[in-house]
ZADO-494698 format. One record per atom (N, C-alpha, C, O): x, y, z. Coordinates in steps of 0.001 Angstrom, whole numbers, padded with zeros to 6 digits, always signed. Example, Ala and Ser with C-alpha at 12.3 -4.5 7.8 and 13.67 -1.06 7.14 Angstrom:
BEGIN
+013190-005690+007800 +012300-004500+007800 +013200-003300+007800 +014236-003319+008465 +012850-002250+007080 +013670-001060+007140 +012900+000030+007870 +013409+001138+008039 
END
This chain:
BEGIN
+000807-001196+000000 +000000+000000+000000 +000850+001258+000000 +000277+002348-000025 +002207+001185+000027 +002855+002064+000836 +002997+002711-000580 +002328+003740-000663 +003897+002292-002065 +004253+002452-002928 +002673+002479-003668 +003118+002436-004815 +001644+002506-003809 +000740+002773-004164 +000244+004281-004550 +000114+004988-003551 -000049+004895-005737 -000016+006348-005891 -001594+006746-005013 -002676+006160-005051 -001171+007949-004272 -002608+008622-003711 -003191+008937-005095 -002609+008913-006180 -004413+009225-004832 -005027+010537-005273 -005711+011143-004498 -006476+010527-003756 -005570+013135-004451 -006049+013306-003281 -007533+013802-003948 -008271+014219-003055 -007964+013843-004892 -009345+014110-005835 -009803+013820-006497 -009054+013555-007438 -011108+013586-006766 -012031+012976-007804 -011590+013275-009143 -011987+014392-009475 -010706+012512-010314 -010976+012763-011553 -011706+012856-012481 -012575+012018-012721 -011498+013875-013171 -012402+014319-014037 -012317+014006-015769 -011645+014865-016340 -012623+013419-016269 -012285+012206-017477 -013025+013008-018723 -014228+013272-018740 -012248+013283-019574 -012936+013750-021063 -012019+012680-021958 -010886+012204-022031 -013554+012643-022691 -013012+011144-023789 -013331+012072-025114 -014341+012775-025137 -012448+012029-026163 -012467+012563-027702 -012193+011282-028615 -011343+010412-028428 -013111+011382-029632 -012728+010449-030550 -014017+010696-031609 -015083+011234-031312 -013552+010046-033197 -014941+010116-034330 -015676+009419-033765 -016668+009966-033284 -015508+007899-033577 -016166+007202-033144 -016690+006841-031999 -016058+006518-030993 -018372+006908-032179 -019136+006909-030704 -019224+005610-029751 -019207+005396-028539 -019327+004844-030959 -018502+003036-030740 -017517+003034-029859 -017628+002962-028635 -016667+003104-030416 -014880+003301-029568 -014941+004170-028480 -014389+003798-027444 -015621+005487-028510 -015560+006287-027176 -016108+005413-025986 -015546+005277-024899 -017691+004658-026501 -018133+003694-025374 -017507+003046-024767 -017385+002891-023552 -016819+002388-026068 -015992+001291-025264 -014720+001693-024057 -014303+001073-023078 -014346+003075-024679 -013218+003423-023968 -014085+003711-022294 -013751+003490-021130 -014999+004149-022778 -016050+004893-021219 -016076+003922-020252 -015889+004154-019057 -016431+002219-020994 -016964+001480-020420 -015413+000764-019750 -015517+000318-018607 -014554+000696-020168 -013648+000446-019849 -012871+001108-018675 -012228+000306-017998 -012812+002259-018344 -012405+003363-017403 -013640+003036-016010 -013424+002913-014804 -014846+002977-016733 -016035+002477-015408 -015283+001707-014649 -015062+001933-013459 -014778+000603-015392 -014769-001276-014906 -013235-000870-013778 -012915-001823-013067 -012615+000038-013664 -011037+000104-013274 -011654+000622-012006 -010825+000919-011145 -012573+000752-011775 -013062+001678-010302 -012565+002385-010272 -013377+003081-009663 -011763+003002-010412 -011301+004898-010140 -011776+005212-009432 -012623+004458-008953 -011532+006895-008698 -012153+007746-007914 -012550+008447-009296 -011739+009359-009456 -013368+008412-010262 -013375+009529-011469 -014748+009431-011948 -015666+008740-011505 -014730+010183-012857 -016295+010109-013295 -016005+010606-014834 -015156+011493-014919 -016418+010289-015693 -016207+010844-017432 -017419+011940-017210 -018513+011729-016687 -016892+013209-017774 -017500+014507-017878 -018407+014669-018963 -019590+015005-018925 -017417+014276-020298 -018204+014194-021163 -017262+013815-022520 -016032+013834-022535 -018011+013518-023482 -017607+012456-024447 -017982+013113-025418 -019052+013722-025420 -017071+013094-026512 -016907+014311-027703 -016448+013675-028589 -015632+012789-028336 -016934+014011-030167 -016135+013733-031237 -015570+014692-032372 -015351+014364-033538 -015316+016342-031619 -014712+017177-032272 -014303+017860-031342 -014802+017871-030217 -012971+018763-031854 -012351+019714-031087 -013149+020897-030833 -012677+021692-030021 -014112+021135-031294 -015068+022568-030975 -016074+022367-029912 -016646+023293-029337 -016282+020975-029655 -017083+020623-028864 -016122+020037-027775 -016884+019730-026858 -015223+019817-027511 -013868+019683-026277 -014229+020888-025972 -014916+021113-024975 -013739+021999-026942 -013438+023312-026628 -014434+023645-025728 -013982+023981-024634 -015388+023662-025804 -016869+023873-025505 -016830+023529-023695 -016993+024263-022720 -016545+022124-023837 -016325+021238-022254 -015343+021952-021443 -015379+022328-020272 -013970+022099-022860 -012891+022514-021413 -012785+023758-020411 -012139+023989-019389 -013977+024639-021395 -013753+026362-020625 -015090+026104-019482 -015185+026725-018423 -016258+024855-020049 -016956+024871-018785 -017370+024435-017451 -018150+024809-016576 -016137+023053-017743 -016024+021962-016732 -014482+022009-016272 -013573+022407-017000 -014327+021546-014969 -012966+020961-014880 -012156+019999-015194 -011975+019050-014431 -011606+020101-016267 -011218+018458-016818 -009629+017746-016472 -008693+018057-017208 -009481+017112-015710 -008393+016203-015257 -007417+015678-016812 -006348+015805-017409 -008245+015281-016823 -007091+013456-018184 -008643+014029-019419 -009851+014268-019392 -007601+013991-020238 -008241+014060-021497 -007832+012982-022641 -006706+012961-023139 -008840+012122-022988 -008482+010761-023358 -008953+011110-025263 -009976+011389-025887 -007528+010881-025559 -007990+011514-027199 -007281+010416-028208 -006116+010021-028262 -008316+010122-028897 -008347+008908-029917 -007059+009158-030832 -007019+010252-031394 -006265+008491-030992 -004863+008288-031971 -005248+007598-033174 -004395+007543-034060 -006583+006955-033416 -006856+006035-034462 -007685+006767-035490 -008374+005990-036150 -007803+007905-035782 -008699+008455-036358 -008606+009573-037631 -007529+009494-038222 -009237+010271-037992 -009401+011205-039084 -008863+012277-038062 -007686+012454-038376 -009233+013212-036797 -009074+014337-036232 -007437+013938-035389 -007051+014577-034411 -006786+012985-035898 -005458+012774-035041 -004406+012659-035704 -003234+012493-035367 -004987+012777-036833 -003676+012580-037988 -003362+014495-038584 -004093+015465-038783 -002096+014261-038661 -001258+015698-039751 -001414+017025-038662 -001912+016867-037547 -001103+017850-038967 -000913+019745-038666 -002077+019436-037887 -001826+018828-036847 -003313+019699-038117 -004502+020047-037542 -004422+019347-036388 -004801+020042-035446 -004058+018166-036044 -003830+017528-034975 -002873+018382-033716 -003346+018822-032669 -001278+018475-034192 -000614+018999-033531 -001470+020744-033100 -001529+021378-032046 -001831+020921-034034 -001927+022517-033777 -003497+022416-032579 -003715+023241-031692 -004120+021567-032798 -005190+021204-031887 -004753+021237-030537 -005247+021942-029657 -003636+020302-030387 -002779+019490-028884 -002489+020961-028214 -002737+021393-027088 -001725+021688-029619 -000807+022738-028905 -001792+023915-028068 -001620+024452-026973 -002592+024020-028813 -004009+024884-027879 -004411+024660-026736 -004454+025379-025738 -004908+022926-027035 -005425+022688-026014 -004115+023070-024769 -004400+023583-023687 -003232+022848-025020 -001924+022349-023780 -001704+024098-023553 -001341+024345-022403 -001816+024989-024193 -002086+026640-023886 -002960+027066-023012 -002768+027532-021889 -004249+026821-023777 -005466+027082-023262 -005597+026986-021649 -005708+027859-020788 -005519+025011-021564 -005660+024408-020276 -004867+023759-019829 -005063+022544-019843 -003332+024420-019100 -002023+024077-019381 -002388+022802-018015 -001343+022205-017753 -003556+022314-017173 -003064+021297-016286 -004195+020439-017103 -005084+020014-016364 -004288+020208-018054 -005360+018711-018244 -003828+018177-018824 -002945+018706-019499 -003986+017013-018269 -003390+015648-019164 -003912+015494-020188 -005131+015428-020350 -002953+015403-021157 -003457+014872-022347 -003105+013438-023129 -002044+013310-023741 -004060+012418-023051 -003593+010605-022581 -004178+010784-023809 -005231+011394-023993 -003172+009997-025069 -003763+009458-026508 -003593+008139-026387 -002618+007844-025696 -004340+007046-026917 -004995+006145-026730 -005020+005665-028441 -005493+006361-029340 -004382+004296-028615 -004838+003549-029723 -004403+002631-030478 -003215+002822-030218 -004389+001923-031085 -003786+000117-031185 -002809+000276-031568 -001824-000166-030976 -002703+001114-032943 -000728+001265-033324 -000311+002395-033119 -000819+003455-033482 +000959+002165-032327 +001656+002880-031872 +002611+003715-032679 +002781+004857-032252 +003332+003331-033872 +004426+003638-034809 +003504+004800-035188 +004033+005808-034720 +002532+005079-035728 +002585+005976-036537 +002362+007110-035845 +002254+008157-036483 +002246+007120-034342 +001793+007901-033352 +003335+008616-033223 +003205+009840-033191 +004501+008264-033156 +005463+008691-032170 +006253+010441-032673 +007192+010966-032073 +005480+011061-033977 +005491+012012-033956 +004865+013237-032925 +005349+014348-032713 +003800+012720-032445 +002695+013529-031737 +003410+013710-030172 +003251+014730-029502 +004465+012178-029592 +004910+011847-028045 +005133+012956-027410 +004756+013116-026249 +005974+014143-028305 +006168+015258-027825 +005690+016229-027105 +006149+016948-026217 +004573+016117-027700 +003125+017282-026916 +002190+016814-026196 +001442+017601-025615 +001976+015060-026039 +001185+014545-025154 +001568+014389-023740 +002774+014169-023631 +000980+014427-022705 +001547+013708-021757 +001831+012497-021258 +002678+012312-020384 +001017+011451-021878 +000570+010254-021703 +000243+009379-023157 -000508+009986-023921 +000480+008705-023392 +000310+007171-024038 -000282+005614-023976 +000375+004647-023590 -001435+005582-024361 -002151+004256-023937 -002224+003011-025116 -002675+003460-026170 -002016+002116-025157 -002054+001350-026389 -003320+000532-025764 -003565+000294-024582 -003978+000212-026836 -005206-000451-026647 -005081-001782-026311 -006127-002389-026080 -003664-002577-026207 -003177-003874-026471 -002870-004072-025171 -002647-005233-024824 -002798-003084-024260 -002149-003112-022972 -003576-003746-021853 -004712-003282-021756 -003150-004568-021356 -003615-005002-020038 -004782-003962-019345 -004507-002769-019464 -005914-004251-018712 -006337-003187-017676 -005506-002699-016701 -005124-001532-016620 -005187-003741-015846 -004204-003129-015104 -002745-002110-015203 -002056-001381-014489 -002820-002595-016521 -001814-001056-017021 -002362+000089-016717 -001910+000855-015866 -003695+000343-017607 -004305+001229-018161 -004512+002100-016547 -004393+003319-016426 -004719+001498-015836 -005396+001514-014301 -004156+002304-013669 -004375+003479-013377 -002655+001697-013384 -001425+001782-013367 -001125+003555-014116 -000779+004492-013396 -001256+003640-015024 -000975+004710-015895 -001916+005922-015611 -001545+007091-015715 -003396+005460-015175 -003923+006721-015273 -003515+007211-014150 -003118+008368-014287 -003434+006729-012878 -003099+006771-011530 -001826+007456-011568 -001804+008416-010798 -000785+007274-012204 +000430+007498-012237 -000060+009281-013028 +000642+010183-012570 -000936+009664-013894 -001101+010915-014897 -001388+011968-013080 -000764+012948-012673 -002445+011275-012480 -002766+012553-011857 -001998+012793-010875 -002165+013856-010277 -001011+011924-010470 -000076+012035-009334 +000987+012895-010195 +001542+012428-011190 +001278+014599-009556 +002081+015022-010145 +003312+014825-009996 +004120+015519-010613 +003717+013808-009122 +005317+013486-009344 +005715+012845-010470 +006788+013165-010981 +005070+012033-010925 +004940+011039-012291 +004638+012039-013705 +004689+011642-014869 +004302+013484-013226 +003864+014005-014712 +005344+014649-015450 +006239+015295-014905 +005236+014276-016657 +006502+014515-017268 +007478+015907-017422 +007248+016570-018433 +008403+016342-016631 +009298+017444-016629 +010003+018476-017863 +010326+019664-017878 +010047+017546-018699 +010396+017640-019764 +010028+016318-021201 +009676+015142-021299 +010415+017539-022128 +009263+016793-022896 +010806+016307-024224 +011665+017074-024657 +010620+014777-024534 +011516+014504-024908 +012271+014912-026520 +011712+014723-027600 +013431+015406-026362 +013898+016736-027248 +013455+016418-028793 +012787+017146-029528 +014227+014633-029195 +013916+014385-030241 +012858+014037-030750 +012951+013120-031566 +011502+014600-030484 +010146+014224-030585 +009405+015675-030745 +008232+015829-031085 +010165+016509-030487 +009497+017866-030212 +010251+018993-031203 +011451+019264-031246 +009380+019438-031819 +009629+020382-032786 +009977+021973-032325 +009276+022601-031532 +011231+022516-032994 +011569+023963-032191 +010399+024890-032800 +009552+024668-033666 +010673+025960-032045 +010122+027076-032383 +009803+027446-034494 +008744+027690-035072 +010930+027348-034938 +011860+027857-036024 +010828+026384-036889 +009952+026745-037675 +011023+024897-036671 +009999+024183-037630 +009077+024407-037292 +008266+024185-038190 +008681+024717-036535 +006627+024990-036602 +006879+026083-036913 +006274+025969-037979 +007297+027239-036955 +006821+028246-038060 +007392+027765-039947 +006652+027900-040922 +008595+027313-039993 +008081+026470-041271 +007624+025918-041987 +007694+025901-043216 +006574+024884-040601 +006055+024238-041450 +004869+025091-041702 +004265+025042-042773 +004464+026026-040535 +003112+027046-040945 +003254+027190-042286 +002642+026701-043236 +004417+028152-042179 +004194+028479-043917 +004023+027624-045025 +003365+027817-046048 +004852+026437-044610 +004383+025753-045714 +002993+025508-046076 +002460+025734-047162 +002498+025032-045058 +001195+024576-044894 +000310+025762-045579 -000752+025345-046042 +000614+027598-045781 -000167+028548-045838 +000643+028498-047890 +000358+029269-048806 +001310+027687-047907 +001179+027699-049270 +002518+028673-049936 +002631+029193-051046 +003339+028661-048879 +004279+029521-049298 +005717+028581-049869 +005664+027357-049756 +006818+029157-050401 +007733+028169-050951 +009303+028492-049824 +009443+029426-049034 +009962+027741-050027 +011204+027740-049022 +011883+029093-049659 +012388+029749-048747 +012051+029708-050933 +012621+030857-050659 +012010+032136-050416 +012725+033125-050257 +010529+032227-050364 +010007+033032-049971 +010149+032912-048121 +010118+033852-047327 +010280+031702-047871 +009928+031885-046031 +011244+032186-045746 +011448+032773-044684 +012115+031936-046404 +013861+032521-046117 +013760+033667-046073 +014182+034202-045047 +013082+034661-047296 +012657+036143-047171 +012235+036640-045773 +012931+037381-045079 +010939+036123-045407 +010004+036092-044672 +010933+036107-042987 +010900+036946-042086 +011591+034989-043089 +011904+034599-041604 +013443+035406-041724 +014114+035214-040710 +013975+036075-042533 +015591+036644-042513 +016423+035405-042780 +017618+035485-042493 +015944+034219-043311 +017273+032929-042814 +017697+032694-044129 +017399+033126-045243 +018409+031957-043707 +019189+031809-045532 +018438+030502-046341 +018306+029582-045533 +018181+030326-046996 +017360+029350-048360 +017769+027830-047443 +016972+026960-047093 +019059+027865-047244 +019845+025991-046670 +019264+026010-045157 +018969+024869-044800 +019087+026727-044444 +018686+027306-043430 +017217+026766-043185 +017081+025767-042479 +015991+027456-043803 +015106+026742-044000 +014790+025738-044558 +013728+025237-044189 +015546+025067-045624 +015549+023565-045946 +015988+022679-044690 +015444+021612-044406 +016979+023220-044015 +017444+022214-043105 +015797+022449-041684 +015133+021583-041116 +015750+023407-041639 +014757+022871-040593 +013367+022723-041406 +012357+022746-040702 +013224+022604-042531 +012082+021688-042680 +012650+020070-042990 +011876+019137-042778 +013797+019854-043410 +014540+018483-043276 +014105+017857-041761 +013475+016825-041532 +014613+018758-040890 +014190+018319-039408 +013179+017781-038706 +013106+016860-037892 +012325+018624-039234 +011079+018519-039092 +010336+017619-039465 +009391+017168-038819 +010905+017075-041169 +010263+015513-041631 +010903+014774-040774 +010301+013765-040409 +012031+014978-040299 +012470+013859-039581 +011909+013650-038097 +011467+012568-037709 +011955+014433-037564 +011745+014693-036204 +009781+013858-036389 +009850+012865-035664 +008771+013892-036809 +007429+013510-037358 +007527+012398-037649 +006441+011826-037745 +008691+011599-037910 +008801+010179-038657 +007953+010115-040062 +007028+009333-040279 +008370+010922-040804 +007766+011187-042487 +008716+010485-042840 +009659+010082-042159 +008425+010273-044226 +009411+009470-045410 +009757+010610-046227 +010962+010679-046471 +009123+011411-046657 +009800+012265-047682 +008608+013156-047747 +007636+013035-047001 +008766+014280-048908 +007566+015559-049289 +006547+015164-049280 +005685+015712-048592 +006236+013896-050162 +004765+013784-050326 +004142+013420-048730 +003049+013876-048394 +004741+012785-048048 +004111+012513-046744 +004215+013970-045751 +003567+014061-044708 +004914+014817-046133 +004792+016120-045401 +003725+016801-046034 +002937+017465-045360 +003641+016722-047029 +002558+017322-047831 +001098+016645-047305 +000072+017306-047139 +001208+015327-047099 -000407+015112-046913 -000512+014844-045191 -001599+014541-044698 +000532+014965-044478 +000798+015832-042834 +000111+017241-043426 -001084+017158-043146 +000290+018118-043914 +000438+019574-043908 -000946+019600-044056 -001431+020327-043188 -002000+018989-044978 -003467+019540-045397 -004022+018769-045063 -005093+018567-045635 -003486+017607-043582 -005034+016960-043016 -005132+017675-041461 -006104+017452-040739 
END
């Protein structure tokens, strides 16, 4: 009991995902772990999170990795708000494969694979609200600087690498290299996969 994490408060559980299927299941699953928690409310868009997070208190925010709203830019730029907005919710992504996820590790706090045990899942959430366990730093090679997320903005706004060299004062190799980085750092293969990152 001794090594056992407290909690000293009722959690407060927001589940995101397309699917109303999968959210159940995730709901019904979090029930069965007994927690001290209760799910707030269950969403399948970011405007309607948005909606929850300015009017409820939300603990762990459980957001689907398997989906249409979790993939490319719109995703990250979603995370990065939310983690602005409401800098103490956890943000726990959740979903069977893991590989194509490990661009996002950076900005989440938490990681759930669907393959994992209850007692993980149980283990892990326990471990999110205990703030000794919440992560200090966020791991370097997973996390994009300042300098590629405004590259890739532009890219994304349709602009070309020697115009954002204009734009940002840097030299032409300069911005190639940190959009080089940047595919890399995302686990892309090459342009075309930055390209269809950039417009989902």
């Amino acid at each position: 009991m001794a090594n056992k994490p407290e909690t000293t408060q009722h959690i407060n559980i927001a589940v995101m995902g397309d699917n109303h299927y999968a959210r159940h299941g995730i709901e019904t699953l979090l029930r069965s772990m007994k927690l001290d928690s209760q799910i707030i409310t269950s969403v399948a868009n970011y405007q309607n999170l948005d909606k929850a997070l300015s009017s409820t208190h939300i603990d762990i925010l459980m957001l689907s990795g398997a989906e249409k709203h979790s993939m490319g830019y719109g995703c990250l730029k979603n995370i990065k708000k939310i983690k602005a907005d409401y800098p103490n919710v956890i943000i726990c992504m959740y979903s069977t494969s893991a590989n194509s996820l490990l661009w996002v590790r950076g900005d989440i706090d938490a990681y759930i694979s669907l393959q994992d045990p209850i007692y993980q899942w149980r283990t892990k959430l326990l471990k999110m609200v205990d703030s000794r366990y919440r992560p200090q730093k966020r791991p370097a090679a997973l996390s994009l600087t300042p300098g590629e997320w405004r590259v890739l903005k532009e890219l994304r706004n349709g602009l070309d690498i020697r115009y954002i060299a204009e734009l940002e004062k840097l030299s032409y190799r300069r911005v190639s290299a940190l959009k080089s980085s940047a595919i890399r750092k995302l686990g892309l293969r090459n342009k075309t996969d930055l390209l269809v990152f950039l417009t989902s």
